[in-house]
PDB file of N, CA, C and O in Angstrom, chain B, residues numbered from 101:
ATOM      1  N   UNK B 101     213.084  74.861 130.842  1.00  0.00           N
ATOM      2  CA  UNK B 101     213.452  75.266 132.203  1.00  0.00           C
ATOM      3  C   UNK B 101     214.602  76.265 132.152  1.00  0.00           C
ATOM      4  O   UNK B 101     215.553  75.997 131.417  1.00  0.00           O
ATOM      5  N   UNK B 102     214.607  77.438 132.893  1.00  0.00           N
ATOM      6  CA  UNK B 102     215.722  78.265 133.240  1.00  0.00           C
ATOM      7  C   UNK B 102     216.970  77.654 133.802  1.00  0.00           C
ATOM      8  O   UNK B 102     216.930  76.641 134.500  1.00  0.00           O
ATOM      9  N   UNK B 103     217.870  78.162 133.551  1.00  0.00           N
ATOM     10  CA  UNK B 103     219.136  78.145 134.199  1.00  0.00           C
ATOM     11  C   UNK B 103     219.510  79.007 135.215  1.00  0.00           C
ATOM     12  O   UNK B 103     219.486  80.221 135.012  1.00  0.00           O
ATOM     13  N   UNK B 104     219.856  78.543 136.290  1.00  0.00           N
ATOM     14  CA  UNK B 104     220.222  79.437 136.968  1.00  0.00           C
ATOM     15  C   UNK B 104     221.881  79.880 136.675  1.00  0.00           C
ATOM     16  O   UNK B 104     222.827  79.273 136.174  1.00  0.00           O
ATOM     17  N   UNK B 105     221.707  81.297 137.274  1.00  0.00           N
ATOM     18  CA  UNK B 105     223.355  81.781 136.743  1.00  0.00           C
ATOM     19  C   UNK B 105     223.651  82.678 137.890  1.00  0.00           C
ATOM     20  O   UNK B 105     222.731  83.322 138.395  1.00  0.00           O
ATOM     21  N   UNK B 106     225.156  82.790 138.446  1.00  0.00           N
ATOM     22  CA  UNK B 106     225.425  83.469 139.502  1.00  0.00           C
ATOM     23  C   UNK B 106     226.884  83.732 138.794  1.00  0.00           C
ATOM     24  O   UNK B 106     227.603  82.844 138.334  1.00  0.00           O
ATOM     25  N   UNK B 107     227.185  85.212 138.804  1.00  0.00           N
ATOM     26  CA  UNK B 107     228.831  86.431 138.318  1.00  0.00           C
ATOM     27  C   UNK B 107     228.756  86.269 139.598  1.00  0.00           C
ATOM     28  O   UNK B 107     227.683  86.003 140.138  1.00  0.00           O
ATOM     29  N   UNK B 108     229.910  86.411 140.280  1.00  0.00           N
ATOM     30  CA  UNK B 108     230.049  86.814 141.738  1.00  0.00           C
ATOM     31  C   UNK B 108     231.878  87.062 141.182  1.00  0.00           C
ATOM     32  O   UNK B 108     232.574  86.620 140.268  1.00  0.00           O
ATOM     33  N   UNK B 109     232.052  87.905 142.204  1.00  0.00           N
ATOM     34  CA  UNK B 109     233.345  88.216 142.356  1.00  0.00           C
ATOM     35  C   UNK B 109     234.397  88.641 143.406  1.00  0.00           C
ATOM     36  O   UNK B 109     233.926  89.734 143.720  1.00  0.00           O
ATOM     37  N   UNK B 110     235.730  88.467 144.303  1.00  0.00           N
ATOM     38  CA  UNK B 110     236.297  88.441 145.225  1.00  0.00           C
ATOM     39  C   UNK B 110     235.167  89.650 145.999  1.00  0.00           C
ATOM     40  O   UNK B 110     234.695  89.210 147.047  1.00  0.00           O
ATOM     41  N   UNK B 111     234.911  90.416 145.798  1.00  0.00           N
ATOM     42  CA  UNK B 111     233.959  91.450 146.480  1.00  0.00           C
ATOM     43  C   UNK B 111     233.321  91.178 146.835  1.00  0.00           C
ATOM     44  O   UNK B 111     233.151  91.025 148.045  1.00  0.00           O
ATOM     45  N   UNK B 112     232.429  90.911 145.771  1.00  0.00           N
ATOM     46  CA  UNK B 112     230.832  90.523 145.637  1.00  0.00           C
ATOM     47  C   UNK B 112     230.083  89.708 144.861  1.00  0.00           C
ATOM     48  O   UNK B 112     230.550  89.233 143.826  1.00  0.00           O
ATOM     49  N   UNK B 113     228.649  89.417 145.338  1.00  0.00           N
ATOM     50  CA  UNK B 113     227.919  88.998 144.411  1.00  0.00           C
ATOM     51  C   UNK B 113     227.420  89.787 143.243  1.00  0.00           C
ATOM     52  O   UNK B 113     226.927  90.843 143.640  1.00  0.00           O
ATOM     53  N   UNK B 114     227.367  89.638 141.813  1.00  0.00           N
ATOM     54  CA  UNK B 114     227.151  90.478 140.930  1.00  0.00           C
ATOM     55  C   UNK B 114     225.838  90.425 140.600  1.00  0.00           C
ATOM     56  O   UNK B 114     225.043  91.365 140.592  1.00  0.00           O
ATOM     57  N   UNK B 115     225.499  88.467 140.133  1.00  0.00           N
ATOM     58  CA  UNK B 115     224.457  88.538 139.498  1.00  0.00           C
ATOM     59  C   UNK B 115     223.736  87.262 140.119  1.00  0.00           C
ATOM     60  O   UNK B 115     224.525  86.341 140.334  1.00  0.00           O
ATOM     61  N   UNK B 116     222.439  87.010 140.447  1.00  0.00           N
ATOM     62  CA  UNK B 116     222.191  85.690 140.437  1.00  0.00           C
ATOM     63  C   UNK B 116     220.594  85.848 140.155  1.00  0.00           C
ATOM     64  O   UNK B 116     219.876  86.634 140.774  1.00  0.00           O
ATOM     65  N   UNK B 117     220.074  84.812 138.929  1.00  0.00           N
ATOM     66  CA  UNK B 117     218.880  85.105 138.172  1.00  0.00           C
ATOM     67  C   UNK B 117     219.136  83.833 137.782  1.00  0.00           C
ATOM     68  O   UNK B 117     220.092  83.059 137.825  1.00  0.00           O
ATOM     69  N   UNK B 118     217.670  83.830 137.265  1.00  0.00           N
ATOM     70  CA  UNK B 118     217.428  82.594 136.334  1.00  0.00           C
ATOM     71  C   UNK B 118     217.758  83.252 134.857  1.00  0.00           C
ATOM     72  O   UNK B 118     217.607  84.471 134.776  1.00  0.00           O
ATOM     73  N   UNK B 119     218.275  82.413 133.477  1.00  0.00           N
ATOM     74  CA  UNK B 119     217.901  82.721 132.445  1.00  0.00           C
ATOM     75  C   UNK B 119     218.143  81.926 131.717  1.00  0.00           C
ATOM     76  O   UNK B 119     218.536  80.829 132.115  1.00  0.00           O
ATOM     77  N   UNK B 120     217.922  82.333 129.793  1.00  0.00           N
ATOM     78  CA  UNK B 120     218.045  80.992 129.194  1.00  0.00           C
ATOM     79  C   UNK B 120     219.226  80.270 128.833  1.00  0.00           C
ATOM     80  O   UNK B 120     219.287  79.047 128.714  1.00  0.00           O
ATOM     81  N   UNK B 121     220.371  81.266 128.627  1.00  0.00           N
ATOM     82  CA  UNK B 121     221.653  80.397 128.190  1.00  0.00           C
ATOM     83  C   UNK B 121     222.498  81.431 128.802  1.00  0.00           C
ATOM     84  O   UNK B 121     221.923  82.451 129.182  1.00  0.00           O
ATOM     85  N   UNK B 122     223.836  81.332 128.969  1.00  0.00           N
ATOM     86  CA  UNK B 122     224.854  82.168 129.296  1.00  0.00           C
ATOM     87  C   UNK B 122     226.080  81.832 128.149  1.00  0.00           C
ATOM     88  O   UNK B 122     226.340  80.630 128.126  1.00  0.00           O
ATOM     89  N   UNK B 123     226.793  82.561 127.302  1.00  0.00           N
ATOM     90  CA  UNK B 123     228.133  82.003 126.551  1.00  0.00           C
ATOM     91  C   UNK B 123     229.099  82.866 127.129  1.00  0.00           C
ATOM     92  O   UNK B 123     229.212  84.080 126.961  1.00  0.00           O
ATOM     93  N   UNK B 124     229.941  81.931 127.988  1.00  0.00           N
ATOM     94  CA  UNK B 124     231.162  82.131 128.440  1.00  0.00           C
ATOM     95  C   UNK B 124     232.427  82.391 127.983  1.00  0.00           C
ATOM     96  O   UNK B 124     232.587  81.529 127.119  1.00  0.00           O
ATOM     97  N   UNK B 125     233.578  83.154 128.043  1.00  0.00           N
ATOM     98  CA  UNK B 125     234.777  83.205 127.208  1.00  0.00           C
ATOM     99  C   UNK B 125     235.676  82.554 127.632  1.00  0.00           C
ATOM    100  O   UNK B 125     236.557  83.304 128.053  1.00  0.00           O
ATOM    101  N   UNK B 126     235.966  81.324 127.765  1.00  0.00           N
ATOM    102  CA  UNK B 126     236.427  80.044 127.987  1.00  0.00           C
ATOM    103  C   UNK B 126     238.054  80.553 127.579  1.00  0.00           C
ATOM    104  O   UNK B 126     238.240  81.710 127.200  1.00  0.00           O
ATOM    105  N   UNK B 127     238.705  79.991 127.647  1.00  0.00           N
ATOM    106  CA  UNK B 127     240.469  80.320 127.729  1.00  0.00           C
ATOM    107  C   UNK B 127     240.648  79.276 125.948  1.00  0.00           C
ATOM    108  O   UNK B 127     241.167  79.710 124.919  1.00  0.00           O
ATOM    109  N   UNK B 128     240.047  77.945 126.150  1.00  0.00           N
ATOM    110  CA  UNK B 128     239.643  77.127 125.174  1.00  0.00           C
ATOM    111  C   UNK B 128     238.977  77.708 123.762  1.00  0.00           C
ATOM    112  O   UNK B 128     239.207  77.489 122.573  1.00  0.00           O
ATOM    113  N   UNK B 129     238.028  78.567 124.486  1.00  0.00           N
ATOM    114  CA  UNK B 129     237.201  79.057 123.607  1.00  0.00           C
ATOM    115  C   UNK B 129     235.791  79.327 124.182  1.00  0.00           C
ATOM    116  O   UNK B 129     235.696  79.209 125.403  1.00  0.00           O
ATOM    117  N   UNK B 130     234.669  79.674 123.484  1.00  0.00           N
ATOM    118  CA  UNK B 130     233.824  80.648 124.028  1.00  0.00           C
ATOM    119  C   UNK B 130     232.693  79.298 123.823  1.00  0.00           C
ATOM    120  O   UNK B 130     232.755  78.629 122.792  1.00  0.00           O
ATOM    121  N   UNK B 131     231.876  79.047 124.689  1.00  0.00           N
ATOM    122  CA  UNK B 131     231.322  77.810 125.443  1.00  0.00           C
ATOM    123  C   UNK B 131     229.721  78.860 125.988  1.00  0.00           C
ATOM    124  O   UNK B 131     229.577  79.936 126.566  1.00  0.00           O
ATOM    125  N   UNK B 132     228.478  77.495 125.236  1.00  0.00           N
ATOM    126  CA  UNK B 132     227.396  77.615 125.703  1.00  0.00           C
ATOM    127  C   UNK B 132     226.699  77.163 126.598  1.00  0.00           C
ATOM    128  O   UNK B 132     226.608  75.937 126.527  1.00  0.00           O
ATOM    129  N   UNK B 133     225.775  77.940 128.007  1.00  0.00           N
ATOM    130  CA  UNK B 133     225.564  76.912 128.686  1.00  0.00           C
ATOM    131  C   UNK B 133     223.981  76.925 128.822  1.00  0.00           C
ATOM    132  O   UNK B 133     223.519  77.933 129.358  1.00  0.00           O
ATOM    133  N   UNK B 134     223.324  76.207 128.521  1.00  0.00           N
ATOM    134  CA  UNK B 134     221.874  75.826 128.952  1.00  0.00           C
ATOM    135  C   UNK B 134     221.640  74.807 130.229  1.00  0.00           C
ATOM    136  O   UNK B 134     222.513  74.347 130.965  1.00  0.00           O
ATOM    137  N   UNK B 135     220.602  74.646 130.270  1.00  0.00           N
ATOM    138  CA  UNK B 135     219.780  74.406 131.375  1.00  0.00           C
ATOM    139  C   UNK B 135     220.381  72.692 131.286  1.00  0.00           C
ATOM    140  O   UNK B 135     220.667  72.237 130.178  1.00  0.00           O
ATOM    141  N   UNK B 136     220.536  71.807 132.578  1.00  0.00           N
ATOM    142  CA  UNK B 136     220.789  70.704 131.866  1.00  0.00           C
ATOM    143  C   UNK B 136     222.318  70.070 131.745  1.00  0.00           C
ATOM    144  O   UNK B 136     222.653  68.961 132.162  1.00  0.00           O
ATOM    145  N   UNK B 137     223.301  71.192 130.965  1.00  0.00           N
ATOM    146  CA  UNK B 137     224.458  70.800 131.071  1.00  0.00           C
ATOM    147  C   UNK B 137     225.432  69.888 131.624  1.00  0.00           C
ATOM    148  O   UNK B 137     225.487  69.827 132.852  1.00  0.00           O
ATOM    149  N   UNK B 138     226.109  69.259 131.026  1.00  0.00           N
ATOM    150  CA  UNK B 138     226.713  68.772 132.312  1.00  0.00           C
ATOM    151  C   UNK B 138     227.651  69.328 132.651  1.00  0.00           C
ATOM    152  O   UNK B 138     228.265  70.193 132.028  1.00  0.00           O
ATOM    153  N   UNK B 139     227.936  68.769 133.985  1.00  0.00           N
ATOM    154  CA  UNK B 139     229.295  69.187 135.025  1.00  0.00           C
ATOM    155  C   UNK B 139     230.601  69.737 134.299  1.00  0.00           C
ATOM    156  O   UNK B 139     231.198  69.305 133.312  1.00  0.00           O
ATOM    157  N   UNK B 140     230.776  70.530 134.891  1.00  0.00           N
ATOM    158  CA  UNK B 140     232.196  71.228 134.031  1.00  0.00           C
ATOM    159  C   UNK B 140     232.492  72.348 134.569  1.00  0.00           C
ATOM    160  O   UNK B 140     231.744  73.024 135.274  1.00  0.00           O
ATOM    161  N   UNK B 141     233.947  72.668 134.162  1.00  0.00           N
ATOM    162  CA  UNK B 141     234.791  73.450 134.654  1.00  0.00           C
ATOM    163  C   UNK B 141     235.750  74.024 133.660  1.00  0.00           C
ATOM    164  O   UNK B 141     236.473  73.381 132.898  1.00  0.00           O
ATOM    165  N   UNK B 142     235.649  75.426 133.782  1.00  0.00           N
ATOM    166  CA  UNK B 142     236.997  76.078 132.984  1.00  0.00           C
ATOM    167  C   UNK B 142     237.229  77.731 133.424  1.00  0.00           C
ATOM    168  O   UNK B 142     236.544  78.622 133.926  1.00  0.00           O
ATOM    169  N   UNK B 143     239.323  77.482 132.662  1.00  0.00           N
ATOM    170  CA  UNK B 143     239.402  78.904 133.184  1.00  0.00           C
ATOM    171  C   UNK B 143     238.491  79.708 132.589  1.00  0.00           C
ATOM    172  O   UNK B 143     237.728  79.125 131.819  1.00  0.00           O
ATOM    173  N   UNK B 144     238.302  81.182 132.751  1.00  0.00           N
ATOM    174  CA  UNK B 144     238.053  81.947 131.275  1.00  0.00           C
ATOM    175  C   UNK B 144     239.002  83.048 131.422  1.00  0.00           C
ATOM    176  O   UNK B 144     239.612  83.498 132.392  1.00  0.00           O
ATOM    177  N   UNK B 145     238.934  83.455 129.777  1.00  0.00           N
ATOM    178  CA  UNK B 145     240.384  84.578 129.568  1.00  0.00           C
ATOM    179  C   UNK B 145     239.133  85.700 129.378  1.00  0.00           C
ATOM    180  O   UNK B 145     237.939  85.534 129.129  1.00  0.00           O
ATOM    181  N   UNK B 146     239.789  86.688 129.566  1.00  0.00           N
ATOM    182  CA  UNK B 146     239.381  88.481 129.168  1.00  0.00           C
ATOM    183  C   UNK B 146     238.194  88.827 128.391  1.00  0.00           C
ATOM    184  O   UNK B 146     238.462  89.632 127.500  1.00  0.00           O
ATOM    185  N   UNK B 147     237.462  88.618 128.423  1.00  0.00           N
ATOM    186  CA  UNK B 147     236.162  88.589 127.503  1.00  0.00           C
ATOM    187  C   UNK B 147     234.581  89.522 127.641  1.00  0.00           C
ATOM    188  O   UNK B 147     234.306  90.392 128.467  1.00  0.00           O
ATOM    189  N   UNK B 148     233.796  89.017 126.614  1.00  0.00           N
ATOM    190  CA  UNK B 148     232.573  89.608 127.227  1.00  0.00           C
ATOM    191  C   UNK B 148     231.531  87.822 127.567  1.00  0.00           C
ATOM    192  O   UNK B 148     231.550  86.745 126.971  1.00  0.00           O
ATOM    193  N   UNK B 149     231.116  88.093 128.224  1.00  0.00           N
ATOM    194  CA  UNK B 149     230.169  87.025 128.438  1.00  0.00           C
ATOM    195  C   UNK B 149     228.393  87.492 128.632  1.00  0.00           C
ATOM    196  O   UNK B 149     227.691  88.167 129.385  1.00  0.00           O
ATOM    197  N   UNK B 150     228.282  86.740 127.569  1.00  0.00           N
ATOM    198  CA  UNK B 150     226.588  87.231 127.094  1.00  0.00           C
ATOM    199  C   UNK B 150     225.269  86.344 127.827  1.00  0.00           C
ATOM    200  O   UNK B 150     225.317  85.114 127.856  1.00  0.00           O
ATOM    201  N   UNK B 151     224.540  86.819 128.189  1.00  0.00           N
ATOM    202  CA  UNK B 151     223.862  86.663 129.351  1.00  0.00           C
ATOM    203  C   UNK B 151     222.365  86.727 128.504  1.00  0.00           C
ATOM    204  O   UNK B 151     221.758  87.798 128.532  1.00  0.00           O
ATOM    205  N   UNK B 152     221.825  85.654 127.809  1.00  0.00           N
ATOM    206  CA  UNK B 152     220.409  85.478 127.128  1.00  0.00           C
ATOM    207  C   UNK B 152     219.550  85.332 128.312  1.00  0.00           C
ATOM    208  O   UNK B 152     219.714  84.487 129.192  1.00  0.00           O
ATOM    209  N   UNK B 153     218.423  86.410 128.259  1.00  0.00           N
ATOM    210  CA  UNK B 153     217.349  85.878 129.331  1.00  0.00           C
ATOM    211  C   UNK B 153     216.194  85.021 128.899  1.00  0.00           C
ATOM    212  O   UNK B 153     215.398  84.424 129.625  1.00  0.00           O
ATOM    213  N   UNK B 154     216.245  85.067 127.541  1.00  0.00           N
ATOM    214  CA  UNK B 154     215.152  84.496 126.577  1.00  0.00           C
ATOM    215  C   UNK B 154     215.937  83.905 125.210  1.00  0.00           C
ATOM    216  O   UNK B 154     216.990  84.200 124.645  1.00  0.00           O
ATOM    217  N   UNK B 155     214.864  82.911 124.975  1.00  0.00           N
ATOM    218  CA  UNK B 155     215.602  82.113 123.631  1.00  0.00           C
ATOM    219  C   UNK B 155     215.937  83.171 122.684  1.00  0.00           C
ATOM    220  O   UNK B 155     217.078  83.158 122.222  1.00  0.00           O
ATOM    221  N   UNK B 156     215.065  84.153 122.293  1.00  0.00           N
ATOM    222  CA  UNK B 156     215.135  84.654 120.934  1.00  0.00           C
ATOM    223  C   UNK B 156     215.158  86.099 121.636  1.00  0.00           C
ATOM    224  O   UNK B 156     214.369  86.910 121.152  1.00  0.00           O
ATOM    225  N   UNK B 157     215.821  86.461 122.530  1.00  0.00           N
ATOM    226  CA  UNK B 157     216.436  87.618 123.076  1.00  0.00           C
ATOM    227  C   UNK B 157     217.888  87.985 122.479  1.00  0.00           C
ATOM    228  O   UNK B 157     218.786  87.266 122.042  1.00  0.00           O
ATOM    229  N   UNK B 158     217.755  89.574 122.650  1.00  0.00           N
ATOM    230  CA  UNK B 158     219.483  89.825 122.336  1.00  0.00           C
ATOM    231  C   UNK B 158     220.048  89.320 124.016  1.00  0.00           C
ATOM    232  O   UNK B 158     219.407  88.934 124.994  1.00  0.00           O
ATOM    233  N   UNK B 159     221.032  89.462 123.866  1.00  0.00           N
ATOM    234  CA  UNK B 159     222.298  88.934 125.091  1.00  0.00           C
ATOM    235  C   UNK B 159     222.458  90.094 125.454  1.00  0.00           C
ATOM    236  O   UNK B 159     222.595  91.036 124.674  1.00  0.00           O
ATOM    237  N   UNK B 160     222.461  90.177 126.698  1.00  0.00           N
ATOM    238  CA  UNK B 160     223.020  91.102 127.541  1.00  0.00           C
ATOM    239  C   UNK B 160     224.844  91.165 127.888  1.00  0.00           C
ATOM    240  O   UNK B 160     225.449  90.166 128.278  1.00  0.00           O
ATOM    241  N   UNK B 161     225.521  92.526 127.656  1.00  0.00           N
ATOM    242  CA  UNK B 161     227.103  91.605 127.312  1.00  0.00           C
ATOM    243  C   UNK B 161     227.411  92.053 128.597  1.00  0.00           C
ATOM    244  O   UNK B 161     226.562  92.804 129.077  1.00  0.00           O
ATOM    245  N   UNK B 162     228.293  91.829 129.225  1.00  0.00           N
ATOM    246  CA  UNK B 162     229.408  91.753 131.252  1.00  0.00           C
ATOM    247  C   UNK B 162     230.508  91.961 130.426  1.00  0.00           C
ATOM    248  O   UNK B 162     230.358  91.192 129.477  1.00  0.00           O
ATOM    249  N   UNK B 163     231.665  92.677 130.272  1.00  0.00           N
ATOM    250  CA  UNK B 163     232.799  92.486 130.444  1.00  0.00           C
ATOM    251  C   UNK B 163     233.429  91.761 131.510  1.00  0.00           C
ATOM    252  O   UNK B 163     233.332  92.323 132.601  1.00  0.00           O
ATOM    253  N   UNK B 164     234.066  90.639 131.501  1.00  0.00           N
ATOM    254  CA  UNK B 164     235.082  89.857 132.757  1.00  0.00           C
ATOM    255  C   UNK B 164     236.285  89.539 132.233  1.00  0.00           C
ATOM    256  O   UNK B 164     236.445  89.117 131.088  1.00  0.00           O
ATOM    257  N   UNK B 165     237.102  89.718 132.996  1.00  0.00           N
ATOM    258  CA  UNK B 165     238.339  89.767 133.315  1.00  0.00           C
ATOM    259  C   UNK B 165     239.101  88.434 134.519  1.00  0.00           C
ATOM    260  O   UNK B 165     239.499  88.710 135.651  1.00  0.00           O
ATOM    261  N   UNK B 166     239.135  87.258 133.993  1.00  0.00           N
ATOM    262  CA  UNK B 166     239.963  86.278 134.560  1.00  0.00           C
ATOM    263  C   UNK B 166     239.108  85.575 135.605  1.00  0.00           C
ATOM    264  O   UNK B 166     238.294  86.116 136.355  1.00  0.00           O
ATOM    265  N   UNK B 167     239.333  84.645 135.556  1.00  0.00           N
ATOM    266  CA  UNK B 167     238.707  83.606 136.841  1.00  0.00           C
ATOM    267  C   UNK B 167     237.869  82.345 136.232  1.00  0.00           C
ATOM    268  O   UNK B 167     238.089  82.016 135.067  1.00  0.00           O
ATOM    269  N   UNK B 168     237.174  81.835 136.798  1.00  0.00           N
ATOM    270  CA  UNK B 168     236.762  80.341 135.983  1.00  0.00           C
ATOM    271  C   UNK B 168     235.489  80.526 136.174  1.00  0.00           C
ATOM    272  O   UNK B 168     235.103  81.562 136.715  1.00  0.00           O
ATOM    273  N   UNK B 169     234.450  79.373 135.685  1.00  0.00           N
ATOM    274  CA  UNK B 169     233.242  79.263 135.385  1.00  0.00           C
ATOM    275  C   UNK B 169     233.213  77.590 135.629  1.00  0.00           C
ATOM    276  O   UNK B 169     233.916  76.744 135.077  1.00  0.00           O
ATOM    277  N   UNK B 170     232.112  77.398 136.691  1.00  0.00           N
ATOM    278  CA  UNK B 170     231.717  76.063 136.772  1.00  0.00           C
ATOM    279  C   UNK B 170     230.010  75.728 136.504  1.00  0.00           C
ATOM    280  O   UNK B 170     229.057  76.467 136.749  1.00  0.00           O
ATOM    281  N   UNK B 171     230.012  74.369 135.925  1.00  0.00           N
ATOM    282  CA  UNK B 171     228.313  74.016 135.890  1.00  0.00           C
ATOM    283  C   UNK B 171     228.445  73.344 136.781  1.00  0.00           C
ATOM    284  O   UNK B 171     229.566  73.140 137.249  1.00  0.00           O
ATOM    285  N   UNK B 172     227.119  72.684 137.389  1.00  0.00           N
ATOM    286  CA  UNK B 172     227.092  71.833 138.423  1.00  0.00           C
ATOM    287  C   UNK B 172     225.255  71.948 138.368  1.00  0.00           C
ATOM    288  O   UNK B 172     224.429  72.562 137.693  1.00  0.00           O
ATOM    289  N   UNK B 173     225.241  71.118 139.324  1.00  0.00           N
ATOM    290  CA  UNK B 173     223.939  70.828 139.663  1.00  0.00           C
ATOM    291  C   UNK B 173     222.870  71.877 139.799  1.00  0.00           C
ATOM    292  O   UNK B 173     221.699  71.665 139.483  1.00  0.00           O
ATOM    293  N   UNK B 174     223.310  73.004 140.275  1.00  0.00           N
ATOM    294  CA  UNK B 174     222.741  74.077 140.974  1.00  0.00           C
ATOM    295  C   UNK B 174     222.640  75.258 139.581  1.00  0.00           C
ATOM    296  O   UNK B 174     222.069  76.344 139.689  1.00  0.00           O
ATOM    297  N   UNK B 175     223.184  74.868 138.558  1.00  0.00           N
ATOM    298  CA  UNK B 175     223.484  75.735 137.852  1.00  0.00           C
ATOM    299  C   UNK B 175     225.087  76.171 137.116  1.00  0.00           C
ATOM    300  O   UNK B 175     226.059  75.420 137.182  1.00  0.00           O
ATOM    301  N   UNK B 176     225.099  77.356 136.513  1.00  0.00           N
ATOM    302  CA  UNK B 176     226.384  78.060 136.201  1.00  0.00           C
ATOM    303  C   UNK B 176     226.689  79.070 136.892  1.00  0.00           C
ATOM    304  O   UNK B 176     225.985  80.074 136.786  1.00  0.00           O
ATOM    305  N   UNK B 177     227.647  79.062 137.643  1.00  0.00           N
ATOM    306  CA  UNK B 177     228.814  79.863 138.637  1.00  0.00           C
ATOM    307  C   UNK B 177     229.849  80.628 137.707  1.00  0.00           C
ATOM    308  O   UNK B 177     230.512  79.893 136.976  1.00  0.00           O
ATOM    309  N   UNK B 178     230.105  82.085 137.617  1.00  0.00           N
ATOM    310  CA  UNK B 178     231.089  82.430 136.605  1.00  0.00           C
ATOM    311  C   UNK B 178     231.532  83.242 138.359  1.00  0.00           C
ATOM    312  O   UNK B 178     230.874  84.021 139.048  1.00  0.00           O
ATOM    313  N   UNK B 179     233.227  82.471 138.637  1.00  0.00           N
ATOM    314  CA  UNK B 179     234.030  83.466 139.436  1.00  0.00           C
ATOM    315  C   UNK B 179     235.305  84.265 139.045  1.00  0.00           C
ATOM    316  O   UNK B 179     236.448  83.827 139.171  1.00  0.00           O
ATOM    317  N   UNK B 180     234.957  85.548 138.530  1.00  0.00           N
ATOM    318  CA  UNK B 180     235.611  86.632 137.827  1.00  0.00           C
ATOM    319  C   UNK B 180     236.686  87.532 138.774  1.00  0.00           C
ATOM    320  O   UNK B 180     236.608  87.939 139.933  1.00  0.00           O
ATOM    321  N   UNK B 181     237.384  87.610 138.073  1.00  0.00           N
ATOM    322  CA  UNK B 181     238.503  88.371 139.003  1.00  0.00           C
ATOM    323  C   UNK B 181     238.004  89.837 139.045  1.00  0.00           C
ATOM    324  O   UNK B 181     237.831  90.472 140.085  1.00  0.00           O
ATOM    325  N   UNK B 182     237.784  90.317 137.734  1.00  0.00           N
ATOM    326  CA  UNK B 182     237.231  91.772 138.157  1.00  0.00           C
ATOM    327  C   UNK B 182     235.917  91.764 136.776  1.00  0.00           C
ATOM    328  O   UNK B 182     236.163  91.163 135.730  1.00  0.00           O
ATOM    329  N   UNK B 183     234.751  92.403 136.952  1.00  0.00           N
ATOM    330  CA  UNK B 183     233.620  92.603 136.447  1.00  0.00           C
ATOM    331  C   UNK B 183     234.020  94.703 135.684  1.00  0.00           C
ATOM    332  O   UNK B 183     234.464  95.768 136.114  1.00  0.00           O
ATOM    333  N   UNK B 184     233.662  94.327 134.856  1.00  0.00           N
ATOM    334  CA  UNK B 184     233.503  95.745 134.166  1.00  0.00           C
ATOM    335  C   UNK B 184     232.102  96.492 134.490  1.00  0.00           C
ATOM    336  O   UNK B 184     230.972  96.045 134.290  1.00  0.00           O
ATOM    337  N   UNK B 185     232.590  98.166 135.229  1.00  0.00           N
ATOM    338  CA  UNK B 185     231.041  98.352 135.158  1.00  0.00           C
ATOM    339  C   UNK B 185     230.391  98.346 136.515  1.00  0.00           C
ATOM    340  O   UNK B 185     229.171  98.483 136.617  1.00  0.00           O
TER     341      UNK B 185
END
């Protein structure tokens, strides 16, 4: 099953799609999320965050810049302070 994934940012909405994994740049460290996950929450620091639409796909990379990332029921939420691009 897909994951759903939504970038949105004080502006706007960036991204919202289904796909297979997203790896986030976590403040902690850089964090995978599939379909499933559980509940969670973190900041993220300055990074690129790679955006798999397929298992055995290259990643699509976002530059983001500050703000947090939540899982939840509905999916993964990344809210970015500013999006590169």
């Amino acid at each position: 099953m897909p994951l759903h994934f939504e970038l949105v940012t004080p502006a706007k909405l960036v991204r919202s799609e289904e796909v297979h994994m997203v790896v986030v740049p976590g403040t902690e460290g850089e964090f995978g999320v599939l379909e499933g996950h559980a509940p969670f929450m973190s900041t993220i620091r300055d990074g690129a965050l790679q955006i798999f639409a397929t298992a055995n796909g290259a990643p699509e990379v976002i530059q983001v810049r500050g703000g947090f990332a939540e899982v939840g029921e509905k999916g993964l939420t990344v809210l970015a302070e500013h999006v590169e691009g």
